[in-house]
TORMARSE-285252 format. One record per residue (C-alpha): residue number from 1; x, y, z; residue in one letter. Coordinates in Angstrom, 1 decimal, always signed. Example, Ala and Ser with C-alpha at 12.3 -4.5 7.8 and 13.67 -1.06 7.14 Angstrom:
2
<1 <+12.3 -4.5 +7.8> 'a'>
<2 <+13.7 -1.1 +7.1> 's'>
***
This chain:
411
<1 <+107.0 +85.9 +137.2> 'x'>
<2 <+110.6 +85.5 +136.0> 'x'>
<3 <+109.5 +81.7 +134.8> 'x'>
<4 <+107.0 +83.9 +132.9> 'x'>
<5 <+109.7 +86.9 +131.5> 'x'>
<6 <+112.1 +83.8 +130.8> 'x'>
<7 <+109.4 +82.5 +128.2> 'x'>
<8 <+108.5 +85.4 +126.9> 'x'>
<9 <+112.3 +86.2 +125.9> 'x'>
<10 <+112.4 +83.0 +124.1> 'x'>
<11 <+109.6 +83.6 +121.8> 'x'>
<12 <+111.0 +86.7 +121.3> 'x'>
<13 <+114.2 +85.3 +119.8> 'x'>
<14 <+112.6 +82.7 +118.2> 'x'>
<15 <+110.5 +84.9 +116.4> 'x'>
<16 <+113.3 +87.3 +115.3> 'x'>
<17 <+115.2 +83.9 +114.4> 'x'>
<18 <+112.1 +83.0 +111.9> 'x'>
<19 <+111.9 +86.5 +110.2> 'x'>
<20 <+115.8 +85.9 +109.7> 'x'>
<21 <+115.4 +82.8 +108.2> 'x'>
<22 <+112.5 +84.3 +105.8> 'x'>
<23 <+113.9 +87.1 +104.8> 'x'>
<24 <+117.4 +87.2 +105.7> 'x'>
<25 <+118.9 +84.9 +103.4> 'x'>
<26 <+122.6 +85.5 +101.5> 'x'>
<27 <+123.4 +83.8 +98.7> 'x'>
<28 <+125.0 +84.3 +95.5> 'x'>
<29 <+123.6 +83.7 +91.9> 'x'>
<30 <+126.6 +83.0 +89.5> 'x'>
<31 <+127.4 +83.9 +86.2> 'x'>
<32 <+123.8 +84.5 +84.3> 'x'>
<33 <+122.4 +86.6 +82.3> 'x'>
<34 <+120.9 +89.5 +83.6> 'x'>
<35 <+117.8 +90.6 +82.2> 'x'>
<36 <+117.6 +94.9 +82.0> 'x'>
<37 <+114.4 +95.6 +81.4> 'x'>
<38 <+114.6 +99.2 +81.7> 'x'>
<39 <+116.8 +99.2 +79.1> 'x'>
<40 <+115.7 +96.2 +76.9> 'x'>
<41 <+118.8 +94.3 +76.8> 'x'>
<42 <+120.2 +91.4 +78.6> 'x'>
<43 <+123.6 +92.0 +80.3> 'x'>
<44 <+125.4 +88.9 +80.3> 'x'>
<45 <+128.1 +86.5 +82.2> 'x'>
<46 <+127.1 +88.7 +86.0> 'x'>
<47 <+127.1 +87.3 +89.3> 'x'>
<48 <+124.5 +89.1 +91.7> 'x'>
<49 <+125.3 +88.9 +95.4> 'x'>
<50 <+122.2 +89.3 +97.7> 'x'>
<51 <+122.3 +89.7 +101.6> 'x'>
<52 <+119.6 +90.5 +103.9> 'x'>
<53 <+117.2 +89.7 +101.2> 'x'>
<54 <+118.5 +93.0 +99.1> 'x'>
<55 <+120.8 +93.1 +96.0> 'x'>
<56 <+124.1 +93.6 +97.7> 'x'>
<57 <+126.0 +93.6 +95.0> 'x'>
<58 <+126.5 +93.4 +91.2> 'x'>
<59 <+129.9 +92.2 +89.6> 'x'>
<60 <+131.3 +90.7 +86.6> 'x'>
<61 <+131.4 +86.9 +86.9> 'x'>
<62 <+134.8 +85.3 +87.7> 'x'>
<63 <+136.0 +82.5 +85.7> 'x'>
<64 <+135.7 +80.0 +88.4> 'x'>
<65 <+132.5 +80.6 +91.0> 'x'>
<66 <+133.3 +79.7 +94.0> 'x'>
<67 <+132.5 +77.3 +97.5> 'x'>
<68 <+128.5 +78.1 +98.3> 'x'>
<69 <+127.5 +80.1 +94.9> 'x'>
<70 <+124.6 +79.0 +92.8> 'x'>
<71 <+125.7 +78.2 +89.4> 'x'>
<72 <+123.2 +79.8 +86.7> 'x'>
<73 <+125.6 +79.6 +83.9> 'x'>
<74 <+123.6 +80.6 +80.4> 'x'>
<75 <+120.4 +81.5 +82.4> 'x'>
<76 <+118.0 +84.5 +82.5> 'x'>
<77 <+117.7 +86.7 +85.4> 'x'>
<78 <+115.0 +89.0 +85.7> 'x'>
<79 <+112.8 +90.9 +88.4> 'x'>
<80 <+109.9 +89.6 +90.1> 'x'>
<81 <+106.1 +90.5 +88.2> 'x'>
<82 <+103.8 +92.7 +89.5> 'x'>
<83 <+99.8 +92.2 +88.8> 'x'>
<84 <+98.9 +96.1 +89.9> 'x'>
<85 <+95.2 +94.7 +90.3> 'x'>
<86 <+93.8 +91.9 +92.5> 'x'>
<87 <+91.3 +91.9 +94.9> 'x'>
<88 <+93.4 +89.5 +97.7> 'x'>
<89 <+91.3 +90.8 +100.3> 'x'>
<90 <+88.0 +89.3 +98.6> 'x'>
<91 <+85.4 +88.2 +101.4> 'x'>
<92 <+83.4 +86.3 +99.2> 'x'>
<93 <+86.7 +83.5 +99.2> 'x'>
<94 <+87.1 +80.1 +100.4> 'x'>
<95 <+89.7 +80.0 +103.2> 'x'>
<96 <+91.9 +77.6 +100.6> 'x'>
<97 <+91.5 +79.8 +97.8> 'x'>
<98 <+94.0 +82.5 +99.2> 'x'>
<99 <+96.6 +79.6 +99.4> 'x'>
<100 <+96.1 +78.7 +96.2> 'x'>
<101 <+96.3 +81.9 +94.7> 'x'>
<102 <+99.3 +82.7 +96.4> 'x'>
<103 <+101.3 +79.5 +94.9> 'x'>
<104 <+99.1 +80.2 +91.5> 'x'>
<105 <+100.9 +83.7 +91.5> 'x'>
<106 <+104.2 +82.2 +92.4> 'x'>
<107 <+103.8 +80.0 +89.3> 'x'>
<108 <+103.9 +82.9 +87.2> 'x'>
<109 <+106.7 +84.3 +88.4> 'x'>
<110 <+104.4 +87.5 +90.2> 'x'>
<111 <+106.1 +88.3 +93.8> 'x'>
<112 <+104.1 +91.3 +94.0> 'x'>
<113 <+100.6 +92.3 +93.8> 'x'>
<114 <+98.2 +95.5 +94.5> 'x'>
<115 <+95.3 +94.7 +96.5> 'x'>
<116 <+92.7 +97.3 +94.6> 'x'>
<117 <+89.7 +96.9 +97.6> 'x'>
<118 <+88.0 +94.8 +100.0> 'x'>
<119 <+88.3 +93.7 +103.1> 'x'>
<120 <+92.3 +94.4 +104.0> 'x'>
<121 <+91.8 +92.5 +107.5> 'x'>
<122 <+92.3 +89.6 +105.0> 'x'>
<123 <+94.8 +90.9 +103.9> 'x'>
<124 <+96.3 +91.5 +106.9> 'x'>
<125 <+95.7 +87.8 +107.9> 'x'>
<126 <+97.5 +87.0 +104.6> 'x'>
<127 <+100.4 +88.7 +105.6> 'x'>
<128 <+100.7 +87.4 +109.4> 'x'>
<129 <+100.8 +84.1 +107.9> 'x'>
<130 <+103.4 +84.7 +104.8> 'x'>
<131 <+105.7 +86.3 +107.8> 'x'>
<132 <+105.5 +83.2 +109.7> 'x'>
<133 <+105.6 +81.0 +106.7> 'x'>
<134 <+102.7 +79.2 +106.8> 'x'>
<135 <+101.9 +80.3 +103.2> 'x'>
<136 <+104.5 +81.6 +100.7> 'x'>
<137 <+103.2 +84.0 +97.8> 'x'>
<138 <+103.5 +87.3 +96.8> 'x'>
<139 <+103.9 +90.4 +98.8> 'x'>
<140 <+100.9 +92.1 +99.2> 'x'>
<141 <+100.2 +96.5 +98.8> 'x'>
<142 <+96.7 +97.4 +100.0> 'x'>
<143 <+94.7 +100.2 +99.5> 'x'>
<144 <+91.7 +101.8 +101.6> 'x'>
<145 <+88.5 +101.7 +99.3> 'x'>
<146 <+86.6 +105.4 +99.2> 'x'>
<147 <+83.7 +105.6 +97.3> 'x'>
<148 <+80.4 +107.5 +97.6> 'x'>
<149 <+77.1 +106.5 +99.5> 'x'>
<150 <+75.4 +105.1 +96.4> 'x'>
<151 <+78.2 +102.5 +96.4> 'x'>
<152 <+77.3 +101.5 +100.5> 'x'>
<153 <+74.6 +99.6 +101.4> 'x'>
<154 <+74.8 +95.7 +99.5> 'x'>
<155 <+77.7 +93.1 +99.8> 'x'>
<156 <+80.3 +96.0 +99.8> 'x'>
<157 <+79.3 +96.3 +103.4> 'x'>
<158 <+80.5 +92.9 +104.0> 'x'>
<159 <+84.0 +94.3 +104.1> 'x'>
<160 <+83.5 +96.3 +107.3> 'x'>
<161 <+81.2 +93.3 +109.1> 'x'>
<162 <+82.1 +93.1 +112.6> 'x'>
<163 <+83.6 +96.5 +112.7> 'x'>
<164 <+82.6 +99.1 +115.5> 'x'>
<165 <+81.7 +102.1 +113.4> 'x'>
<166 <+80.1 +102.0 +109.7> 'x'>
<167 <+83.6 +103.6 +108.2> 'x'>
<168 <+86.7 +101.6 +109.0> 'x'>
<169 <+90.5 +102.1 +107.8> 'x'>
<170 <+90.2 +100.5 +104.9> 'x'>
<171 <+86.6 +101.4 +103.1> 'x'>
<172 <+85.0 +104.7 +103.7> 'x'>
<173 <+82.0 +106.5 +102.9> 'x'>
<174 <+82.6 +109.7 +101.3> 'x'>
<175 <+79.5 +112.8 +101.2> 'x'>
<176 <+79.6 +115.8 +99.3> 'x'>
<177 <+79.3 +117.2 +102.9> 'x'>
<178 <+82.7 +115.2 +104.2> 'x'>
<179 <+85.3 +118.3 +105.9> 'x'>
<180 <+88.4 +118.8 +105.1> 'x'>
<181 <+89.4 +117.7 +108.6> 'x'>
<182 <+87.4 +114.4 +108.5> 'x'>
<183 <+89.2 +113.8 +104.6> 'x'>
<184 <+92.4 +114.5 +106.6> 'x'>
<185 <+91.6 +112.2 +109.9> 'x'>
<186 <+90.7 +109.0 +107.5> 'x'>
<187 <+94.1 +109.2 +105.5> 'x'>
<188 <+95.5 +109.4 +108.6> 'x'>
<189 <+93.8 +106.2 +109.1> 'x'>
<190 <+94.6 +104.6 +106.2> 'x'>
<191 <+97.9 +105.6 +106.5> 'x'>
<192 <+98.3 +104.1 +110.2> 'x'>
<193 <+96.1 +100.9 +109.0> 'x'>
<194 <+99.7 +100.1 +106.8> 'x'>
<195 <+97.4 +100.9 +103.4> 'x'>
<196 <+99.7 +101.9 +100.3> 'x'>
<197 <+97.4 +104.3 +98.8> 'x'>
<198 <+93.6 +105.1 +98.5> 'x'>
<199 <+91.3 +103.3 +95.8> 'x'>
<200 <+89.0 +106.0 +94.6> 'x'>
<201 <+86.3 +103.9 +93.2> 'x'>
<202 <+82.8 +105.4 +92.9> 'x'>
<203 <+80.0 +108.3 +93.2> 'x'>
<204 <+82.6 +111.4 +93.9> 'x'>
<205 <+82.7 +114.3 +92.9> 'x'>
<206 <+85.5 +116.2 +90.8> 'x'>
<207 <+85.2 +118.7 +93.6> 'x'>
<208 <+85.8 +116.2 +96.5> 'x'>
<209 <+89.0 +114.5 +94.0> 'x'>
<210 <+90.5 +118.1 +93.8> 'x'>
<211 <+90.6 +117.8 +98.0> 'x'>
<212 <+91.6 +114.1 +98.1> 'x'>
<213 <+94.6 +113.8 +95.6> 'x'>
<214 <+96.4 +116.6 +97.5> 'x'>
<215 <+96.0 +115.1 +100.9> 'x'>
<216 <+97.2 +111.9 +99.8> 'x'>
<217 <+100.3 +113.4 +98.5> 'x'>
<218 <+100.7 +115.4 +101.6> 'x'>
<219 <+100.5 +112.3 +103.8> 'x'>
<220 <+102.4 +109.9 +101.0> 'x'>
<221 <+99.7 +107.7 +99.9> 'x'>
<222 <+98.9 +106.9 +96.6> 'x'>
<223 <+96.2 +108.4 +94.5> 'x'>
<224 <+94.6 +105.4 +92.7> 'x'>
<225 <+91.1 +105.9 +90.9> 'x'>
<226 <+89.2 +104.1 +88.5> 'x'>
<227 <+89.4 +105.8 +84.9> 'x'>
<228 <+85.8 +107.4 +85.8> 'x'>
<229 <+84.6 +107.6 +89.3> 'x'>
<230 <+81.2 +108.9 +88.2> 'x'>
<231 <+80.0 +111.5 +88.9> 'x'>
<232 <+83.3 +112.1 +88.2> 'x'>
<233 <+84.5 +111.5 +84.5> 'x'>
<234 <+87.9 +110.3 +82.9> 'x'>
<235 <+89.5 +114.2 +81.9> 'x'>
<236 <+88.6 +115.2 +85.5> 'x'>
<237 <+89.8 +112.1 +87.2> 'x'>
<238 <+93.7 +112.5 +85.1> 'x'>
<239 <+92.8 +116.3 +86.1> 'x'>
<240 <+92.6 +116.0 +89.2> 'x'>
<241 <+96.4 +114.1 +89.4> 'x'>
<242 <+95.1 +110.7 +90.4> 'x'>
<243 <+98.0 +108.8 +89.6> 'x'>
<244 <+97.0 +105.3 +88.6> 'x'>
<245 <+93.4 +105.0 +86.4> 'x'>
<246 <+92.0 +101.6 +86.5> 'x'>
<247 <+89.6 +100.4 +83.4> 'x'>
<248 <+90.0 +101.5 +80.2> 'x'>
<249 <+86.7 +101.3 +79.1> 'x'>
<250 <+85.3 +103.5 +81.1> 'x'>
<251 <+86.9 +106.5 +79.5> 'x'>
<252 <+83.5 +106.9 +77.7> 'x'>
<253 <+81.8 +107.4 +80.9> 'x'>
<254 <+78.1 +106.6 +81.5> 'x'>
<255 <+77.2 +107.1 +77.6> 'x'>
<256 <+79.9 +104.2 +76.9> 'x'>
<257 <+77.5 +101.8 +78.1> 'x'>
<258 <+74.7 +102.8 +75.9> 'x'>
<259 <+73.8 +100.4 +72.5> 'x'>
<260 <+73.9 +103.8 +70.6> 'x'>
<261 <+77.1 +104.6 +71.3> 'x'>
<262 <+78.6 +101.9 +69.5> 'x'>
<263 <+77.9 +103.6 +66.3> 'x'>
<264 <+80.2 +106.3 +66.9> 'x'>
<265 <+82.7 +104.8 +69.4> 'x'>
<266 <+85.8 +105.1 +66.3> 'x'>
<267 <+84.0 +108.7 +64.8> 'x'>
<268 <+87.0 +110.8 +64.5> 'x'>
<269 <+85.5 +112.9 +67.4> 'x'>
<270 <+84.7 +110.4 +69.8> 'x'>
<271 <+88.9 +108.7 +68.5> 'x'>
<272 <+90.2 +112.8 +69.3> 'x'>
<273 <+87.8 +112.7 +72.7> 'x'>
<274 <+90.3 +109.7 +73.8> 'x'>
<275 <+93.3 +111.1 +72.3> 'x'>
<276 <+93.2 +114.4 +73.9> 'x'>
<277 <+92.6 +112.3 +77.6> 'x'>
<278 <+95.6 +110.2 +76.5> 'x'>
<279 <+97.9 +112.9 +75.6> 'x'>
<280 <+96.7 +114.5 +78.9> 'x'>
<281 <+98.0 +111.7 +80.9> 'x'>
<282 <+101.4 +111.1 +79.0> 'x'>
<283 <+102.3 +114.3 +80.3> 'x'>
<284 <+101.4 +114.2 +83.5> 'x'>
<285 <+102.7 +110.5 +83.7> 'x'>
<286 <+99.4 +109.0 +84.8> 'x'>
<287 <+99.7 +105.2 +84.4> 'x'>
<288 <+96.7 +103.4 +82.8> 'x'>
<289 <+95.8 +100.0 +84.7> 'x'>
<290 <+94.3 +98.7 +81.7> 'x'>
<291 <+92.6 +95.6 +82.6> 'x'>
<292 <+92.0 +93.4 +79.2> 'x'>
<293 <+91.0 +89.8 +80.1> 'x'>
<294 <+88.1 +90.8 +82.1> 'x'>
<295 <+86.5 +92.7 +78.9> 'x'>
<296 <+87.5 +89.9 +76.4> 'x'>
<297 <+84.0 +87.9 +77.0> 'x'>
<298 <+82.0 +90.3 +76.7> 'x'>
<299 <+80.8 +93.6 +73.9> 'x'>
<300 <+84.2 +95.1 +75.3> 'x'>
<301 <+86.1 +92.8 +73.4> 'x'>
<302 <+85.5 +95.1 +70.1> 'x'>
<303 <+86.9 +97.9 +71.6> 'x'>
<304 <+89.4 +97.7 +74.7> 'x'>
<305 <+92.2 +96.1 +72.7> 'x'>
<306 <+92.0 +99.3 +70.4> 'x'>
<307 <+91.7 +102.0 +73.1> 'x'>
<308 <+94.8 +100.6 +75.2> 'x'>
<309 <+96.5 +100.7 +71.8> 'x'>
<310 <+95.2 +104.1 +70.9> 'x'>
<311 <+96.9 +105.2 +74.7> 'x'>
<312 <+100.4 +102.9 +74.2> 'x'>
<313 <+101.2 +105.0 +70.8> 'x'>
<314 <+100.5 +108.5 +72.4> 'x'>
<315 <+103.2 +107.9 +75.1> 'x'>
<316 <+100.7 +106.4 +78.4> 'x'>
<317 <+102.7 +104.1 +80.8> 'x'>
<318 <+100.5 +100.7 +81.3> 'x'>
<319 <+100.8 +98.4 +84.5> 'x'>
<320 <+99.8 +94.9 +84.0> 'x'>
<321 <+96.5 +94.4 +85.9> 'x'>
<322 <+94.6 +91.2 +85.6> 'x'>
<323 <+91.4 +92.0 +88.1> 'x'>
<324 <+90.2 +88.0 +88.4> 'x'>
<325 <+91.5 +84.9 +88.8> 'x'>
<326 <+90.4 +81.7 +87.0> 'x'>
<327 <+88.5 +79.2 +89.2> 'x'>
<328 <+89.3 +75.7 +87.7> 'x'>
<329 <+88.3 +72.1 +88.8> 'x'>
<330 <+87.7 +73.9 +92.1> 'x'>
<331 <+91.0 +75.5 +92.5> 'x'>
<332 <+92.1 +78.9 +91.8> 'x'>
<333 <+95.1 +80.1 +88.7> 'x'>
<334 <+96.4 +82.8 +88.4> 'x'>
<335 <+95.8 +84.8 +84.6> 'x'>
<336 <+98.2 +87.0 +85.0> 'x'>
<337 <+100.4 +85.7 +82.0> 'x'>
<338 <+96.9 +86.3 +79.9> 'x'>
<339 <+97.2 +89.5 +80.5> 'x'>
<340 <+100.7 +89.6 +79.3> 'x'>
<341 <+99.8 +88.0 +76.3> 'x'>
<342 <+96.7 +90.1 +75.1> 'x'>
<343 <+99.2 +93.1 +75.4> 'x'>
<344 <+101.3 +91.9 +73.1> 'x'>
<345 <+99.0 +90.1 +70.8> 'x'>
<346 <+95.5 +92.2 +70.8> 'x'>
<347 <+97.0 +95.8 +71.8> 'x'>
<348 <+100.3 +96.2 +69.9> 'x'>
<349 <+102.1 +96.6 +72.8> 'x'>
<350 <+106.1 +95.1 +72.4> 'x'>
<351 <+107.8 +92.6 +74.8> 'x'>
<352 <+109.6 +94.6 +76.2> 'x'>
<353 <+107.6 +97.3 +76.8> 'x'>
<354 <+105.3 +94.8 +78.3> 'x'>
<355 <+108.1 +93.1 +80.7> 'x'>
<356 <+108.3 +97.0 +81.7> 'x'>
<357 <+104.6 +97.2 +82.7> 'x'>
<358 <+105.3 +94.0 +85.1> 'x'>
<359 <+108.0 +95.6 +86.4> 'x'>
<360 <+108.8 +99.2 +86.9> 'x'>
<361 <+105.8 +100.4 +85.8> 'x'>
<362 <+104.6 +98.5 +88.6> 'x'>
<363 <+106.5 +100.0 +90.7> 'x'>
<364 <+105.7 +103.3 +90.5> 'x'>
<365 <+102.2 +102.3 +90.8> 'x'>
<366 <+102.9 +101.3 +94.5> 'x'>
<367 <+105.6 +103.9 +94.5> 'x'>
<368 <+108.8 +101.6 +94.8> 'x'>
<369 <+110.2 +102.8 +92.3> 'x'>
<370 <+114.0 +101.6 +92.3> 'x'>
<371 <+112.9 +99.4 +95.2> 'x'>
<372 <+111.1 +96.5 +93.1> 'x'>
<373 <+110.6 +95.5 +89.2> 'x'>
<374 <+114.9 +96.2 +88.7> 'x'>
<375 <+117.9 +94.3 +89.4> 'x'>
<376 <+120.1 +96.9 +90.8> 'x'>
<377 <+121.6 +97.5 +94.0> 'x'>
<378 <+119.8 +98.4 +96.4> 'x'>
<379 <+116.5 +97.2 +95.5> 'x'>
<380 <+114.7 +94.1 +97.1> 'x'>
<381 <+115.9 +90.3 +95.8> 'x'>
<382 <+113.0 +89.3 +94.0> 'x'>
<383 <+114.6 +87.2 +91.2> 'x'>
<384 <+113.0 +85.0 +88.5> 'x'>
<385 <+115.9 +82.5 +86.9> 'x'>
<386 <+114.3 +81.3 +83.5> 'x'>
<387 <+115.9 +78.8 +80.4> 'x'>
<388 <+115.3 +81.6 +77.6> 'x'>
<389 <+115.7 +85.2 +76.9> 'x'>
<390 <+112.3 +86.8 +77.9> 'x'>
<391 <+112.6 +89.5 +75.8> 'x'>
<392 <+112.8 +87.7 +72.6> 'x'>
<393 <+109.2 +85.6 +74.0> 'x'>
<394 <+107.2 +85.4 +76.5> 'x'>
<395 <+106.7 +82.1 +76.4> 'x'>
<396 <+110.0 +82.3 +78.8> 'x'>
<397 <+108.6 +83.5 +81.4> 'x'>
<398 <+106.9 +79.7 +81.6> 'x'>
<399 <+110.2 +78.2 +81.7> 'x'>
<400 <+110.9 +79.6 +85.3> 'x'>
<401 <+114.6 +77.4 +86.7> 'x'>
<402 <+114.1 +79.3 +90.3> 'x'>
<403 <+112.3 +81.8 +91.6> 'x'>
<404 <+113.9 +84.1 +94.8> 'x'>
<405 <+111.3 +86.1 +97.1> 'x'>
<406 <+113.3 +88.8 +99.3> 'x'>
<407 <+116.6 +86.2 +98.7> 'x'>
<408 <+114.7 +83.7 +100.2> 'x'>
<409 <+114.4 +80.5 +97.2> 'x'>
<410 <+110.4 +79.7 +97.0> 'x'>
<411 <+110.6 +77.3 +94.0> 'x'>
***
């Protein structure tokens, strides 16, 4: 028995020993150029001193650096990316794909990612194994998939597999008839399962919104919706203070899948019909998880590039949200800079109003705000050290000299 206890005290420290040397890691970056994306400007000649895998501290570079500093004289330094869409918990995956997404990620500088639905016991896997360092990528928010029965009942189902009861933590059926006490019980759920916030995806009601959003604030998860979570439409779904809308083009609703809508999709009613939801959520400071790429190979090309520009002039906060990965020669990238790059070149958006959709707007879709997409004190070490000035291109953000995860160097 004590043979027993004395090995079990031993892994113990062991284990605290690993976390340490994962995410405990102090070092010094010397002398670069900090990139302030809030503010658009770089900040140069700074040293930043991290401890514990936070920003300890941010001083004025001295003119000599000293013993055990890391010299990043007339570099970059900006925050980690965030891709506020994925699907990381996918059960349709090869086992090697989530590896190879993770360093495909890394390669673009994203050390953060939204999980937007499926199976979070993937997830969860993911996570055991990043802890232990068996795989280094990004760090992963997840969120528990409602949607109505219509949605049930095909491969969705494959996310719950194995599962005692129909319903799990992180996907659940929602009825019109659902109580207010069993709304309450499965945020509770959620909420104990270690999900972020709830992913209102499909066939519910306004009504049933109106009795979700609050509940998720009351308990601190986050509303996310798509734009139109039929029978739900866009207005209602801002309306009802969801507070991330994936897909823009799904602010038409069902009729913007029609062939005779396309005749009137840029009449000045149908341009005011968008305007009046965009307006709508720049004051209520709804964040618009665009999603581009996926609509660029199909009819939506003709039209989401305009509608994310239409929202962008009237004031809408956009998060970068790819939604897919690329599988190539049987491996799968990351096209998260794509994303980036139709922003800029097909919406109108400006660098640096896109670098602030990777980063704090981000954020405040997983509600970190202060906590990741800034270089402050305070906030986790998730550092990118690049050649170039990334708000003069975005080419920089290829150039990548170093990339920090939680202090830790992963490349």
């Amino acid at each position: 028995m004590r043979r027993k206890m004395r090995r079990t005290v031993v892994l113990t420290i062991l284990l605290a020993y690993g976390s340490v040397v994962l995410f405990g890691q102090n070092v010094t970056l010397y002398n670069t150029n900090i990139v302030d994306v809030e503010g658009g400007k770089v900040v140069p000649g700074m040293t930043v001193h991290v401890k514990n895998g936070m920003i300890a501290r941010i001083v004025k570079a001295k003119k000599r650096i000293k013993k055990g500093q890391t010299d990043y004289t007339g570099t970059y330094l900006m925050p980690g990316l965030i891709d506020s869409h994925t699907h990381w918990g996918n059960n349709t995956m090869k086992a090697s794909y989530m590896r190879e997404m993770a360093e495909s990620y890394l390669a673009d500088g994203v050390t953060t990612v939204r999980d937007a639905g499926g199976d979070a016991r993937n997830v969860k896997l993911y996570k055991v194994k990043q802890d232990s360092g068996v795989i280094v990528g990004p760090d992963v928010y997840f969120s528990s998939l409602w949607a109505g029965p219509s949605y049930y009942g095909g491969r969705e189902r494959l996310d719950t597999r194995g599962h005692v009861t129909e319903n799990a933590p992180w996907s659940q059926k929602i009825k019109d008839t659902t109580s207010f006490e069993q709304l309450e019980r499965m945020i509770l759920e959620a909420k104990e399962f270690g999900c972020t916030g709830l992913k209102l995806y499909n066939n519910i009601s306004f009504d049933m919104l109106k009795k979700i959003v609050p509940l998720c604030r009351e308990h601190g998860l986050k509303a996310w919706g798509h734009f139109a979570i039929f029978p739900a439409v866009a207005r209602e779904v801002v309306e009802a203070g969801c507070e991330t809308v994936s897909h823009v083009y799904l602010i038409d609703g069902m009729e913007g899948f029609t062939r005779s809508f396309k005749t009137k999709r840029f009449s000045p009613a149908e341009v005011e019909h968008r305007a009046s939801i965009f307006r709508e959520m720049a004051r209520q400071g709804t964040i618009l998880d665009a999603t581009v790429l996926i609509c660029m190979n199909d009819y939506r090309k003709e039209f989401v590039p305009r509608y994310v520009s239409e929202a962008y002039r009237l004031g809408v906060k956009i998060a970068t949200g790819t939604d897919w990965v690329r599988l190539e020669n049987g491996r799968i990238n990351s096209v998260f800079m794509d994303e980036l790059y139709l922003l800029t070149d097909s919406c109108g958006m400006s660098i640096p109003d896109v670098l602030r959709a990777a980063t704090i707007v981000g954020a405040e879709v997983l509600g970190q705000v202060d906590k990741l997409g800034v270089i402050r004190e305070g906030a986790e070490a998730d550092l990118i050290v690049l050649k170039s000035n990334p708000l003069e291109s975005l080419q920089a953000l290829r150039q990548q000299l170093a990339l920090y995860m939680n202090g830790k160097k992963v490349k």
